[in-house]
Backbone as numpy.savetxt, mean C-alpha at the origin, in Angstrom:
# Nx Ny Nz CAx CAy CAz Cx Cy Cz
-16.10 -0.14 -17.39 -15.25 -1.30 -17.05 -15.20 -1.47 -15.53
-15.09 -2.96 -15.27 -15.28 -2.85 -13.48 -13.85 -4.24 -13.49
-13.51 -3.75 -12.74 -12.50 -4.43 -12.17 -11.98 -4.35 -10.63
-10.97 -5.18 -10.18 -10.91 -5.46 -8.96 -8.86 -5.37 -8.88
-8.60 -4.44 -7.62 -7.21 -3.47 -7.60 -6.44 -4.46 -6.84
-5.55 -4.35 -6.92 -4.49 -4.69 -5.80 -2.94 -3.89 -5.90
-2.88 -3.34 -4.24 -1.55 -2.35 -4.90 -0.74 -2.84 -3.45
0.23 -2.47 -4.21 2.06 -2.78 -3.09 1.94 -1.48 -2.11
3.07 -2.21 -1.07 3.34 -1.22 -0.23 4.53 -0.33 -0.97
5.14 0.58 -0.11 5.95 1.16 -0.69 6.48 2.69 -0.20
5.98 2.77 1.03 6.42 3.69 2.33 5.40 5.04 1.34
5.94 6.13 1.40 5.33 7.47 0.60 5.65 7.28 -0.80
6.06 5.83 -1.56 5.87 5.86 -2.91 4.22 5.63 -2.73
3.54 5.89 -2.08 2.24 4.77 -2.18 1.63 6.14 -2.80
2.12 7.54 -2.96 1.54 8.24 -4.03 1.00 8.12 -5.05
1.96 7.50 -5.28 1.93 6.62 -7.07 0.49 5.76 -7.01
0.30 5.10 -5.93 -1.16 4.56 -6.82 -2.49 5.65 -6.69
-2.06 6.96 -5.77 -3.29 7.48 -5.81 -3.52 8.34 -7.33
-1.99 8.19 -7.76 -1.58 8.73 -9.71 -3.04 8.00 -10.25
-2.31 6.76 -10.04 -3.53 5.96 -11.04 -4.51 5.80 -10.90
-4.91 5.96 -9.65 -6.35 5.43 -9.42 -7.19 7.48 -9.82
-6.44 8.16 -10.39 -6.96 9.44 -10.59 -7.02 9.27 -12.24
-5.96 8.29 -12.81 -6.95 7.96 -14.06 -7.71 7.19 -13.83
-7.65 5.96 -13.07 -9.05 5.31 -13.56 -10.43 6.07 -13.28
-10.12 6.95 -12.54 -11.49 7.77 -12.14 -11.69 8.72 -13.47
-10.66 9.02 -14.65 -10.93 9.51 -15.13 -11.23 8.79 -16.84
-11.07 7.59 -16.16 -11.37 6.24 -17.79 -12.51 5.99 -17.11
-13.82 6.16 -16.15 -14.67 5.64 -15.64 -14.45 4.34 -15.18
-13.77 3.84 -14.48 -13.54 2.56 -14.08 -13.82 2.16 -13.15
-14.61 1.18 -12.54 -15.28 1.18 -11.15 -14.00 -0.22 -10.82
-13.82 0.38 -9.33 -12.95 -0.96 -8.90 -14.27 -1.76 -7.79
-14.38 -2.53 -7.98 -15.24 -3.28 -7.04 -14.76 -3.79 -5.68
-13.52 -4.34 -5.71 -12.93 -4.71 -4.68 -11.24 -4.52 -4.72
-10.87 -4.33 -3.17 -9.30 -3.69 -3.40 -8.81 -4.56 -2.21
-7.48 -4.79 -2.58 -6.39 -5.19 -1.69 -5.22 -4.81 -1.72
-4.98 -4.60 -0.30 -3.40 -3.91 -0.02 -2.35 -4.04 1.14
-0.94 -3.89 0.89 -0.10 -4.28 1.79 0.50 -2.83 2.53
0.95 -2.42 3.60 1.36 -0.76 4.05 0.99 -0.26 3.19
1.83 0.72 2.68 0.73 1.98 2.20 0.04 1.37 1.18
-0.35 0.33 0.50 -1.01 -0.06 -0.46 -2.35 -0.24 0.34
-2.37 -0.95 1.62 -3.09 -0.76 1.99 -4.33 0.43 3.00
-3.04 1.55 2.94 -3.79 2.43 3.61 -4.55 3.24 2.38
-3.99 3.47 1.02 -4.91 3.78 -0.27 -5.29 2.95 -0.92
-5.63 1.94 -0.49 -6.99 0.83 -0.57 -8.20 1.05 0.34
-7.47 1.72 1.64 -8.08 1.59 2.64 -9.30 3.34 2.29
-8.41 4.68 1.65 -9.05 5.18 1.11 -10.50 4.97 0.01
-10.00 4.50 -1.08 -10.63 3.91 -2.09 -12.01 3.05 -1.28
-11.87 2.26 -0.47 -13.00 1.20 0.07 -14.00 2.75 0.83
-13.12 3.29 0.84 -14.10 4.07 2.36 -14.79 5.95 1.18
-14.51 5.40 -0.15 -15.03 6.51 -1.08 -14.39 7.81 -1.25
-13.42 7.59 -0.29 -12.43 9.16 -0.65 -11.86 8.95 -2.02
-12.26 10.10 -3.31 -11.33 10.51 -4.56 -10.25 10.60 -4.25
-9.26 10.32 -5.71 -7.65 10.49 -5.50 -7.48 11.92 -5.01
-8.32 12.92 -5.30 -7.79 14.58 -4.75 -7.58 14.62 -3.26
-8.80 13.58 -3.19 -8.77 13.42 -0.98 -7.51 13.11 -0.68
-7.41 11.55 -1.06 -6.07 10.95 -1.12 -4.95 12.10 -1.46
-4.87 12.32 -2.17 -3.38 13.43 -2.45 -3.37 14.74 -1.04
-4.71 15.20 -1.22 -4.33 16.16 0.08 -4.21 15.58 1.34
-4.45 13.98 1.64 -4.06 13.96 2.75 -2.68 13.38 3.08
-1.92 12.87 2.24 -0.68 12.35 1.99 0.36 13.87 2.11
-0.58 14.70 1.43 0.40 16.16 1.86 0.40 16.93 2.62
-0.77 16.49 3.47 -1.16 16.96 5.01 -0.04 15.80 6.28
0.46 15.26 5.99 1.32 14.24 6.95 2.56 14.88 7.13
3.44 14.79 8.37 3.98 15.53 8.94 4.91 14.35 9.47
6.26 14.76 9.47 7.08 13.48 9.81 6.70 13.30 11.51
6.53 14.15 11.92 6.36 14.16 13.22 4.88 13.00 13.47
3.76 12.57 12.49 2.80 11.90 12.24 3.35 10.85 12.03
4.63 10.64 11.59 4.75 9.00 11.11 5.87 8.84 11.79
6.80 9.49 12.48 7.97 9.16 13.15 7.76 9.29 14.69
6.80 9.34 15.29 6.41 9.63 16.67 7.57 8.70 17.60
8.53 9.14 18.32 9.01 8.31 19.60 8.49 7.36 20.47
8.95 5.55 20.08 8.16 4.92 20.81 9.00 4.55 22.10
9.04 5.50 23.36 10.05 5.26 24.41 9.45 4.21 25.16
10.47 3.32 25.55 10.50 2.16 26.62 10.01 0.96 25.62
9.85 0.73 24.27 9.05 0.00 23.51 9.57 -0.45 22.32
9.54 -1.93 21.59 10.45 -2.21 21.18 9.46 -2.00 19.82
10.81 -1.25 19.09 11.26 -0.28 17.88 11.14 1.11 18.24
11.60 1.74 17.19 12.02 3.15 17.40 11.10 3.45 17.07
9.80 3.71 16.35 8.61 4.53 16.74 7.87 4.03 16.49
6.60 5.05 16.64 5.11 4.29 16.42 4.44 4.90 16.16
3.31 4.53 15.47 2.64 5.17 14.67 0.86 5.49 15.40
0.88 5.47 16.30 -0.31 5.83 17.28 -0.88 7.66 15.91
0.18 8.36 16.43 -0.43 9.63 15.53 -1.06 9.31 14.25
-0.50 8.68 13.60 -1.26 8.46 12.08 -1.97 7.70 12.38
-2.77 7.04 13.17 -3.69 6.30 13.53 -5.13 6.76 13.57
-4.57 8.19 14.75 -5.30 8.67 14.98 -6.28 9.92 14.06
-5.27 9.33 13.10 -5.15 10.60 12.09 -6.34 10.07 10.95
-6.15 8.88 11.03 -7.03 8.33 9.82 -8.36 7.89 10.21
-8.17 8.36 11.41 -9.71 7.70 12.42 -10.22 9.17 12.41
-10.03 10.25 12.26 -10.77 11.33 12.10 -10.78 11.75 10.91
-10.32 11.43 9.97 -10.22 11.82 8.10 -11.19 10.50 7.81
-11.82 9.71 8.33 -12.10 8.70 7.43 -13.67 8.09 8.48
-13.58 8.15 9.62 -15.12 8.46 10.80 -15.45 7.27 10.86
-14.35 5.56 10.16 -14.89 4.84 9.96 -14.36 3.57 10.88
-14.71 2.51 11.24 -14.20 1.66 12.40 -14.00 0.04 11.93
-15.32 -0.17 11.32 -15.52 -1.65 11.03 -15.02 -1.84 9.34
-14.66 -2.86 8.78 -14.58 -2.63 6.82 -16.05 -2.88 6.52
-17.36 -3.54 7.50 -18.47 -3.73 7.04 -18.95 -2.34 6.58
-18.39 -1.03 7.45 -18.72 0.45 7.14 -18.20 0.91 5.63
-17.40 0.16 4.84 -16.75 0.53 3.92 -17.84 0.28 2.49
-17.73 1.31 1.26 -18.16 1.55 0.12 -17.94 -0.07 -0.52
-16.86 -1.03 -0.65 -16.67 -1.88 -1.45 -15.80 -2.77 -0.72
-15.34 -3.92 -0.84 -14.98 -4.71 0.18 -12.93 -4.51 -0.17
-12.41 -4.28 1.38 -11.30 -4.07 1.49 -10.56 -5.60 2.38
-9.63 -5.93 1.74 -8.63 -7.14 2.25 -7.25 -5.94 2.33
-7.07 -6.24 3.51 -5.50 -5.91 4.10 -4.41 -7.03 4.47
-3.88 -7.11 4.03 -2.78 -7.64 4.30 -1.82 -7.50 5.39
-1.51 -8.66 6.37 -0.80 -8.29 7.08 0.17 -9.51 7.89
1.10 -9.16 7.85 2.17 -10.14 8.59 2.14 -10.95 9.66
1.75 -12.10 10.42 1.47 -12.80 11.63 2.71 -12.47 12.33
3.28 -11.88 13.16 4.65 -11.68 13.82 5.31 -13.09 14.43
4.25 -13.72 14.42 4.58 -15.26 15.51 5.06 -16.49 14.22
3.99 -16.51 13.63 3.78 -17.69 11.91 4.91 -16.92 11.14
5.20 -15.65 10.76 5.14 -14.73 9.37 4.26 -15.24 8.55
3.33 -15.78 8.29 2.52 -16.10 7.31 1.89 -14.89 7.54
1.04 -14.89 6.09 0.25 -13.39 5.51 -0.90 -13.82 6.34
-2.21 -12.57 6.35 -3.67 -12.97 6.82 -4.48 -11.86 6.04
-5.52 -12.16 5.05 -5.73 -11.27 4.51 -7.13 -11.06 4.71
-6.93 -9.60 5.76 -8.54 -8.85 6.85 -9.44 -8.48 6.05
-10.24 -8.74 6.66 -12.14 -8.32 5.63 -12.77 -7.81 6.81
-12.53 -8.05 8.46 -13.35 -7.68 8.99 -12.67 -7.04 10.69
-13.37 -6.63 11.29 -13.17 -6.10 12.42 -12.56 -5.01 12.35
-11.21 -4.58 13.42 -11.60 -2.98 13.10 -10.60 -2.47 11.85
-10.77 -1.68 10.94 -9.82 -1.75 9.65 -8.78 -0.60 9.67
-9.17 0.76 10.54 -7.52 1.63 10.88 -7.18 0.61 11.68
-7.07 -0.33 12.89 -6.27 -0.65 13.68 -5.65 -1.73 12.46
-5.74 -2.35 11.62 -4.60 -3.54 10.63 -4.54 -2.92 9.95
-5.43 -1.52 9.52 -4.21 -0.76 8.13 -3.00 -0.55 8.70
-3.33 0.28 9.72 -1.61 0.42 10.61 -0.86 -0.77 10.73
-1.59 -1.88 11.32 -0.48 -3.13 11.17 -0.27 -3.29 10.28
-0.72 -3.02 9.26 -0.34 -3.57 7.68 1.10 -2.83 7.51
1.12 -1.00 7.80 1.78 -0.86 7.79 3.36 -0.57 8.38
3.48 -1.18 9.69 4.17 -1.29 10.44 6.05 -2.31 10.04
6.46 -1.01 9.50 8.22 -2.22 9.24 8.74 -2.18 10.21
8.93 -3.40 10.69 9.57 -3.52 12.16 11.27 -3.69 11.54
12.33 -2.97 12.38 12.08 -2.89 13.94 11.91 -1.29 13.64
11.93 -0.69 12.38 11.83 0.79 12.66 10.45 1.18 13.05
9.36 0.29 13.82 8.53 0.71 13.88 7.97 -0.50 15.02
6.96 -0.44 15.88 6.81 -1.47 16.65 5.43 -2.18 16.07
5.83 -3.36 16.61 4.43 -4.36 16.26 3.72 -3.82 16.12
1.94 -4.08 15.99 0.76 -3.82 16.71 -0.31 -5.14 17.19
-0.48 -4.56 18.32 -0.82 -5.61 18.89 -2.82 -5.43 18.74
-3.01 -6.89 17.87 -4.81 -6.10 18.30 -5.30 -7.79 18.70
-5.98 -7.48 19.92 -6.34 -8.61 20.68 -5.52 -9.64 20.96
-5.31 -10.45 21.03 -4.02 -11.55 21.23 -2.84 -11.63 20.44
-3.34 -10.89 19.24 -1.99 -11.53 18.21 -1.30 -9.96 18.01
-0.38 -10.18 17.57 0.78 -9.22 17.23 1.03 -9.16 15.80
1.19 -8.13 14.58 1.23 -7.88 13.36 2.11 -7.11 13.07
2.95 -7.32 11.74 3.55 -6.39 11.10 3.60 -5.91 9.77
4.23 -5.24 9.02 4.67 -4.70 8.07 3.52 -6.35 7.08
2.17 -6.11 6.10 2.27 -7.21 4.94 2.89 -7.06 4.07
4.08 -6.10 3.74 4.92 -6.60 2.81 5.98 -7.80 3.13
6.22 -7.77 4.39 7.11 -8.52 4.29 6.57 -10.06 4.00
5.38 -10.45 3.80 4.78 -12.06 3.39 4.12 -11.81 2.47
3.83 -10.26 1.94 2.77 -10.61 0.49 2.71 -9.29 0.18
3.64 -8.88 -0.75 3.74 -7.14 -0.77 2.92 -6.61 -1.72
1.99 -7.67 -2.63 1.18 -7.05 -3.61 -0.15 -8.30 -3.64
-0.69 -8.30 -2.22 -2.03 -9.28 -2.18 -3.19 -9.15 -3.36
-2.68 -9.68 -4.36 -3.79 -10.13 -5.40 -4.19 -11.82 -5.39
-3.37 -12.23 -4.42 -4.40 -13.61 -4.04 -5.33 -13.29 -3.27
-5.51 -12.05 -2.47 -7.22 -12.05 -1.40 -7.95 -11.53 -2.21
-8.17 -11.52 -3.79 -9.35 -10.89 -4.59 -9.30 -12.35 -5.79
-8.54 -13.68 -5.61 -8.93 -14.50 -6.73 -10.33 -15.01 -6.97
-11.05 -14.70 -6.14 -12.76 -15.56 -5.89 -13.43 -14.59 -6.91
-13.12 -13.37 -7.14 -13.94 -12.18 -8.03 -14.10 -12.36 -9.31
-15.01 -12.23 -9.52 -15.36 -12.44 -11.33 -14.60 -11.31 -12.03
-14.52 -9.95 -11.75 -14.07 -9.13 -11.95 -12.23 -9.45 -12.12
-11.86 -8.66 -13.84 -10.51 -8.85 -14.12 -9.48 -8.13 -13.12
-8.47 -8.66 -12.75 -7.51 -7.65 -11.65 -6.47 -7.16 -12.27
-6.11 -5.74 -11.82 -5.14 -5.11 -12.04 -4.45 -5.03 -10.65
-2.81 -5.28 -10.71 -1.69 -4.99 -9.66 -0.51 -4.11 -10.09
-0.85 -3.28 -9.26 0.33 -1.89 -9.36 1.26 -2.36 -8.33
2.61 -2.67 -8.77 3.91 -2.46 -7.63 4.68 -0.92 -7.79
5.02 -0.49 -6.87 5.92 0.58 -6.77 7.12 0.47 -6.13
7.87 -0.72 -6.17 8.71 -1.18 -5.60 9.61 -2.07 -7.01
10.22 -0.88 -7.79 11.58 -1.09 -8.42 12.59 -1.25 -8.13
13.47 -2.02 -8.51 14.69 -1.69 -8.11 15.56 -0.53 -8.39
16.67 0.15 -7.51 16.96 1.38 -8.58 18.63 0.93 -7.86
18.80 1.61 -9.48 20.10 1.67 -9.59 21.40 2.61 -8.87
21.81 2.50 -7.74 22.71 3.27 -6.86 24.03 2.99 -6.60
24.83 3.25 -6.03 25.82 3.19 -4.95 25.90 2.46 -3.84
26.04 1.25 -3.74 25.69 0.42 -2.56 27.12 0.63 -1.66
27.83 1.53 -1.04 28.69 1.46 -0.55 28.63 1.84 0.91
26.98 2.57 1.08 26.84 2.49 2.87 25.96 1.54 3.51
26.02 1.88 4.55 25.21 0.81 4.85 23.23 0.96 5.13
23.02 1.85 4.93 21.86 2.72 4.40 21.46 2.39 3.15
22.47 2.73 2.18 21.88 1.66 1.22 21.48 0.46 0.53
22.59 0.03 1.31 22.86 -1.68 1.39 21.37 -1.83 2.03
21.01 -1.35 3.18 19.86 -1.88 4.37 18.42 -1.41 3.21
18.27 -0.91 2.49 17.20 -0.56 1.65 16.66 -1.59 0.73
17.97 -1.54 0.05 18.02 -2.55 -1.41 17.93 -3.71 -0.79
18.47 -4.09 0.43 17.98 -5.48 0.78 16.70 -5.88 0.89
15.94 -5.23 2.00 14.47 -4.63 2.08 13.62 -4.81 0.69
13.81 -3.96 -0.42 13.49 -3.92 -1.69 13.53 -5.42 -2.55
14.56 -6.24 -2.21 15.04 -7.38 -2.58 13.99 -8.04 -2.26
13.78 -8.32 -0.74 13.18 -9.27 -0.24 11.93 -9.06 -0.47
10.93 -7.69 -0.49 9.44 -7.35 -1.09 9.15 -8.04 -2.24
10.25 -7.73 -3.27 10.04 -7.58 -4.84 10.03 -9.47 -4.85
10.44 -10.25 -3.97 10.43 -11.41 -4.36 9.27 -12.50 -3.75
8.40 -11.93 -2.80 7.42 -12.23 -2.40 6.16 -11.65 -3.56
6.80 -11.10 -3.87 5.62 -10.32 -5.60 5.48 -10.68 -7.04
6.60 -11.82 -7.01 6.74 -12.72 -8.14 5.57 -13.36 -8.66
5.10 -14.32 -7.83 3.35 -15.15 -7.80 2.05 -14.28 -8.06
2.59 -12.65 -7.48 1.40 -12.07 -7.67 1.50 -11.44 -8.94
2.49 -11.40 -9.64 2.20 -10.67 -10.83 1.82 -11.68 -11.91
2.24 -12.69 -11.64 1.55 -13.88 -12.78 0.00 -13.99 -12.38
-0.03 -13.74 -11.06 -1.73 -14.19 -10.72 -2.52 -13.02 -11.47
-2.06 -11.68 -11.68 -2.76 -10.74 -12.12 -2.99 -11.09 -13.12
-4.47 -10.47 -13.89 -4.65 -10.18 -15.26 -3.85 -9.26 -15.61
-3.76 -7.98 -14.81 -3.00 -6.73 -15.99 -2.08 -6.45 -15.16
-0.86 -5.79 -14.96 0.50 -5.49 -14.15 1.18 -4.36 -14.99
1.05 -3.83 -13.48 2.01 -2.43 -13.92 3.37 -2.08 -12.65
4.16 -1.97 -12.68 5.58 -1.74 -12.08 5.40 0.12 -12.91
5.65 1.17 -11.45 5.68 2.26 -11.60 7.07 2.17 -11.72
7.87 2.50 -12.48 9.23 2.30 -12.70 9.78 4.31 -12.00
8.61 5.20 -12.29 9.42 6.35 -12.32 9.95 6.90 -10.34
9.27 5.72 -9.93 9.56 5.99 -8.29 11.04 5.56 -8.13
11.99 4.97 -8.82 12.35 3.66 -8.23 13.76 4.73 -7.81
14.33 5.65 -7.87 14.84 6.50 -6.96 14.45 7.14 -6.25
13.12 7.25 -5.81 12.13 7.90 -4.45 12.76 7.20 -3.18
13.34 7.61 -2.25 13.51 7.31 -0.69 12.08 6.71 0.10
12.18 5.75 0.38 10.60 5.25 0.77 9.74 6.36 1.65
10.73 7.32 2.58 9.91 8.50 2.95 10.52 9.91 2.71
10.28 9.86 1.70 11.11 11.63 1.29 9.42 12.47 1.19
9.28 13.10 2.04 8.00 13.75 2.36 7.75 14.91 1.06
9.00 15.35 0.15 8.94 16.17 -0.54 8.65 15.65 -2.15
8.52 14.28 -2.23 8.57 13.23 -3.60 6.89 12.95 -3.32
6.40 13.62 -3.23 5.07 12.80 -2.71 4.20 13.28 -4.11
4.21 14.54 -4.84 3.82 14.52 -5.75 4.77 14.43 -7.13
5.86 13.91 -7.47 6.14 13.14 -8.12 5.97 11.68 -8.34
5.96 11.34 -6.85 5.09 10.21 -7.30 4.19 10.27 -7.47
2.69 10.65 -7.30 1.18 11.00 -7.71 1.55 10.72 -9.55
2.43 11.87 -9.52 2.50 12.01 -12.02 3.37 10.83 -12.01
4.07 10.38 -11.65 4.45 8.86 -11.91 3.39 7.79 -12.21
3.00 7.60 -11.46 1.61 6.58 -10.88 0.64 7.40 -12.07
0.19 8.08 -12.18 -0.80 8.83 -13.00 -0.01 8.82 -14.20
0.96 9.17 -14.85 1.49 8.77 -16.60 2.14 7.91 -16.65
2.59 7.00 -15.85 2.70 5.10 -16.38 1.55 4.57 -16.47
0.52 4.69 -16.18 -1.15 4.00 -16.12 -1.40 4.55 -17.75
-1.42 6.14 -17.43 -1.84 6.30 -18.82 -1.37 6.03 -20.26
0.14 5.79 -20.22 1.07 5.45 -21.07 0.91 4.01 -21.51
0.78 3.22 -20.66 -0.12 1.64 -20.72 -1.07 1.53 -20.53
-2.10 2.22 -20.76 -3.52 1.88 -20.42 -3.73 0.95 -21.43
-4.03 1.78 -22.91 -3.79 1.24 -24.11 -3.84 -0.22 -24.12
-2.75 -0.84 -23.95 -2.18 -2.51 -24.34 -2.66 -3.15 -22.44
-2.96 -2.69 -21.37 -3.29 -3.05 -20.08 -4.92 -3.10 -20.33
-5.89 -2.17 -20.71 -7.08 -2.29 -20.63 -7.72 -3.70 -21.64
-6.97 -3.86 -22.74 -7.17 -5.06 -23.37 -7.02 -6.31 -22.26
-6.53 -6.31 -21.34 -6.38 -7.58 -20.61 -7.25 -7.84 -19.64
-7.75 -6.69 -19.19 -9.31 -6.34 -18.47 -10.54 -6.27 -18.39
-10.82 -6.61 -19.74 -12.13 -6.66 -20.55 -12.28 -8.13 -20.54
């Protein structure tokens, strides 16, 4: 079966799609083409460039808060992500998406428009990172004239940059709502966040052929460094639990 991916952002839930994409490697499923928003797009950004979900998992458990929380002094937001940058430019040896196994669209936020822009070309760690950049906890990125942020916030599950494909699409969100205590303001500031993703993802789940919502993340902290393989068996037994009645829609 060949089909064509599209997965949500979703801070270190983005485990969860390397779950699934470790069954489809194990239903033989070739994805032909992938698109993704923050971390959807940085394990898209895997997948295009031929790293297995095992790669993917050990390097998600090789990250170090000190890798994703780096101090951005004198610079507007509180950090930046230069380290994980640099991090994926030596795990991955790769620069251009023309270097990539299968063709990768990233998603990413215009800071000036907010309209989405969904990348095929030039350099692909420098807009995975913009892809994944939530401002203000994190600063822009600036590549050549324009300035980018966070693509969830204009298109948190880009399955419109793969409609031209003959190939049937599947879209994984990992961005549930969960049921809490809204009485700080921490949580209030989340669920809002969550609100506003999940409703830019409406269009894309009708556009999909097959849709899956990882429901077992949806109390995961977007970076709890220690949930990283619960989400992986999340993402990996909701796929398999629906494969069943989902693979019929793919064929």
């Amino acid at each position: 079966m060949k089909i064509t991916l599209s997965l949500s952002g979703g801070g270190l839930r983005g485990a969860a799609h390397v779950g699934a994409i470790k069954f489809l490697e194990e239903q033989g499923v070739e994805v032909t083409a992938v698109s993704g928003s923050s971390a959807g797009a940085i394990v898209g950004l895997f997948l295009a460039a031929g790293l297995k979900s095992d790669d993917m998992l050990e390097f998600l458990n090789s990250l170090e808060k000190k890798e994703l929380f780096a101090w951005a002094s004198g610079a507007i937001g509180i950090f930046k992500m230069e380290r994980l940058e640099n991090k994926l430019r030596e795990k991955l040896n790769v620069k251009e998406y023309s270097e990539l196994n299968i063709p990768l669209y990233t998603c990413v936020t215009d800071i000036d428009t907010g309209e989405p822009s969904y990348l095929n070309s030039g350099d692909v760690i420098a807009y995975t990172v913009a892809s994944s950049t939530i401002t203000p906890l994190f600063q822009a990125k600036k590549i050549g004239e324009n300035s980018y942020i966070d693509g969830g916030f204009s298109d948190n599950l880009p399955v419109k940059a793969l409609k031209d494909y003959y190939e049937k699409s599947l879209a994984i969100n990992i961005n549930p709502l969960r049921g809490e205590d809204l009485s700080t303001f921490k949580s209030l500031a989340i669920r809002s966040i969550l609100i506003m993703i999940r409703s830019n993802s409406v269009g894309a789940k009708k556009m999909a052929d097959a849709y899956l919502e990882v429901k077992g993340v949806a109390n995961m902290h977007l970076f709890n460094f220690d949930e990283i393989d619960m989400a992986y068996e999340a993402g990996y037994n909701e796929l398999k639990d629906s494969w069943e009645e989902l693979s019929k829609k793919l064929v």
